[in-house]
Structures are given as C-alpha cells and as structure tokens.
N, C-alpha and C positions, 0 to 999 in steps of 0.2 A: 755372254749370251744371256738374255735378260727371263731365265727360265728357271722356274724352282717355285717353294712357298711365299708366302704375299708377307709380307714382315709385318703390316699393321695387324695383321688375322692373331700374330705371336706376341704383341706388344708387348708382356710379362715376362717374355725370354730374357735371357742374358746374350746377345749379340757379338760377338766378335770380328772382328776385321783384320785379316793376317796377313803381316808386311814381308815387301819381300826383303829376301835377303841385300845384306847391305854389300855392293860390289866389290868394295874395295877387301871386302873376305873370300872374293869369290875363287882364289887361288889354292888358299884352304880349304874352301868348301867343295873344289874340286879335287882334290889329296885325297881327302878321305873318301868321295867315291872311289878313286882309283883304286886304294887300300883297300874297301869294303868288297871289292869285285876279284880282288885278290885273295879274299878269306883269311883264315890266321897266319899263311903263309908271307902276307904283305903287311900286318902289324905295323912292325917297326922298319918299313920301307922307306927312308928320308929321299928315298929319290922320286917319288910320288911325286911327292914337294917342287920338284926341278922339274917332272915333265908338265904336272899344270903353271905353273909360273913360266914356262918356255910356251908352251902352245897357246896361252891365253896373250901372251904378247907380241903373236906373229898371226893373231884372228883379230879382223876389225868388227868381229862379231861379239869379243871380248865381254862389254859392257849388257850386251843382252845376255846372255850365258850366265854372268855372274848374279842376273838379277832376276833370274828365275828357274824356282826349284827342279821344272821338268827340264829346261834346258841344260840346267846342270846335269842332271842325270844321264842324258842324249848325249852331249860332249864327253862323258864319262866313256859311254856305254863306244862310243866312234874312236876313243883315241885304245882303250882296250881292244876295239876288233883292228884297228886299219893303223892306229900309232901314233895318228896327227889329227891335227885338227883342221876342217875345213878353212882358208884367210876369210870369206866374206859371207856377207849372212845369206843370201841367198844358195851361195854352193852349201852350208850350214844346213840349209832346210832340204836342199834336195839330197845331202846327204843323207840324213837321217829317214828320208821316206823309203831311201836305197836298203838301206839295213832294218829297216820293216821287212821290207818286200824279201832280203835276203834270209830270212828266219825259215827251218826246215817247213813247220806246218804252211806257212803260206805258201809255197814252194807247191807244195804236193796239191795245194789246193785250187792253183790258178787257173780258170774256169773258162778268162776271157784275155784278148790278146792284149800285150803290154798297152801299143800305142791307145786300143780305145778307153784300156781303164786307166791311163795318164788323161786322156781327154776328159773324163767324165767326171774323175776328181777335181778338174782343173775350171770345170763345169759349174761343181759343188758351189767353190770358194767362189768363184764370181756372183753365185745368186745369191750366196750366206751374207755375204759381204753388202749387198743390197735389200735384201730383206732374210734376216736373223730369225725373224716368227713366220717364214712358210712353212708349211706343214710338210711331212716326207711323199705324200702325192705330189702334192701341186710341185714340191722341186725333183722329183722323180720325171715328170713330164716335161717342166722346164729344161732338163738336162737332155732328154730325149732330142726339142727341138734347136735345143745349141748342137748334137749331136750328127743330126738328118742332114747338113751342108755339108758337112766336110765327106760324110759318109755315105752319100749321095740317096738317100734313101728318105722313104715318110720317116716322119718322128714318131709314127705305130711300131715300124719298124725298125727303128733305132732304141725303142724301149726295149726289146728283148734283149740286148745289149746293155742297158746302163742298168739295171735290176742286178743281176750277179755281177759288172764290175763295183754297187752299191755295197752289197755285199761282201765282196772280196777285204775291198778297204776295209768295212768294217770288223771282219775277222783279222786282220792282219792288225787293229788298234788304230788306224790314221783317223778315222773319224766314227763316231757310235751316236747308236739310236736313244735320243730320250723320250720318256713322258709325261704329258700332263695336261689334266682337265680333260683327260680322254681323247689325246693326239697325239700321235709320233712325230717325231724333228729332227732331222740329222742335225748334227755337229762336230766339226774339228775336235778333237783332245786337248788341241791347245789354240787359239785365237793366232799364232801366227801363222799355223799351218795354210788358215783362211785365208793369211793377206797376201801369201804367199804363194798358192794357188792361183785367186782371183786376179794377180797381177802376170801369172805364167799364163790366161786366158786372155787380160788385155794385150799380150804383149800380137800373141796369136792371130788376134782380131782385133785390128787395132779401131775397127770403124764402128765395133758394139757396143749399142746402146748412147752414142753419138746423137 
C-alpha cells in the first residue's frame, strides 16, 4: 500500500529494502517459532523440527508461509492452538481470521452480528483491492452501499452497521487505520488478507463491477 514518507523528501537517508525470507529455510524458521511459543520449556525440542517439516509439506500454502515473516508467525501461532496446518491457502487465510476472531478481548467485544461483519470485511478487500488511496469515508460509504442489497436496506442505513463491524476488525488486528497528509485509510495488516477477502466478495457477486 503505497502509503508513508515521500523518499525523494529523505534523499540523504540511508534506505533499506528487507528480503524476505529465503523458503527453503522456512521449515527452520518455522521450529523456532514453535520453540519460541514454547518458552524455555521448548529449548531443546527436536520435535518442533518434525512438526514444521510434516505440516509445511502436507500445506500447498507451504511456499507463501515460508516466504513471509507474518505468515510465518500465523502458521506458528495455528499449528500451537488447532495442531495443523490448514492444506490450501485460502482455508490458510480464513483460518487465521478465525483465531483473530477467537481471542478473549474480541470475544467480549463483538458489537455486530458475525454474517454482516464477514460481509463488510469482505467489502473492505474488494474496494482496497481497487483503489488502495481511498480515504476511510469514502470506503466507509462504499461498504455501506455493497452492504444495502443484501441487507435490504438504504446504505444510510447499512452505515450504522459497517462503522462498529470497521471497528470490530480493527480491534481484533485484521486490518488498522493509517495516517497521512491529514487523512485516514484503512488497511489489511497483511496485502493478502486483501486479495483474500476481495476474492470471498467476487466469489459472492459474481456480476460486480462487470
């Protein structure tokens, strides 16, 4: 998401560009989360070793996982709560928004009912996905009126709905509010959650924006 400071403004900076991890470590690099979430108790756990090397080779999600740091960490964080690993990338993504949603504080805090704040999210990623620099009104609105069809309602009236499911998400961490030049933005945490999303909305409606 093409949001932050202007690089020519910093041109005396020292710049860096940070690679992702190289895949074919991603076996290792998923060990020691396992260990890490283990605390000193998991140290010298060689079997860490055997459960990322078995579940990265029974996920066709494998190569994404290994080649990026938050995924790593979500694959970590899924095979400590649930054991396994999701096989494909998409059960991979809706896994992991599952075990957002299952964490105590979001729990207590869910304000709006599952199916519209699935809709709304699903909303998100289709308008991010098409324009990345709307501002959090204009795709606040936007979401209202992808919302008003299904929901039978104006999109006045579907806004009091997509406002605390916005919210929601973004307390639970799937996607958070930036700044800058004096304007709010939503965004995924991660770019795949978007593509992920915006394709759980095509799938929905298959005749938008056709």
């Amino acid at each position: 998401r093409p949001i932050g400071y202007t690089t020519a403004a910093l041109a005396d900076w020292q710049h860096y560009r940070l690679l992702p991890p190289d895949k074919n470590q991603g076996t290792g690099h998923l060990a020691q989360l396992l260990r890490a979430l283990k605390g000193s108790a998991g140290a010298n756990d060689d079997g860490d070793l055997q459960v990322a090397t078995r579940e990265l080779a029974s996920s066709r999600a494998a190569d994404a996982i290994s080649t990026s740091p938050y995924l790593l960490g979500m694959a970590a964080a899924l095979i400590s709560s649930r054991g396994k690993l999701p096989d494909t990338r998409p059960r991979l993504y809706g896994e992991i928004i599952r075990l957002f949603e299952t964490s105590s504080v979001a729990a207590a805090s869910h304000s709006v009912s599952a199916i519209v704040a699935a809709h709304v999210l699903n909303a998100l990623g289709w308008l991010l996905m098409h324009n990345p620099l709307a501002a959090n009104d204009e795709l606040t609105k936007c979401c209202a009126k992808l919302l008003a069809e299904p929901m039978g309602c104006t999109w006045m009236a579907a806004l009091s709905e997509v406002e605390p499911a916005l919210g929601y998400w973004e307390q639970i961490g799937i996607i958070e509010r930036l700044h800058h030049d004096g304007t709010d933005y939503w965004s995924f945490v991660h770019k795949t959650f978007t593509e992920f999303t915006a394709a759980l909305q095509r799938t929905a409606h298959e005749g938008y924006g056709r």
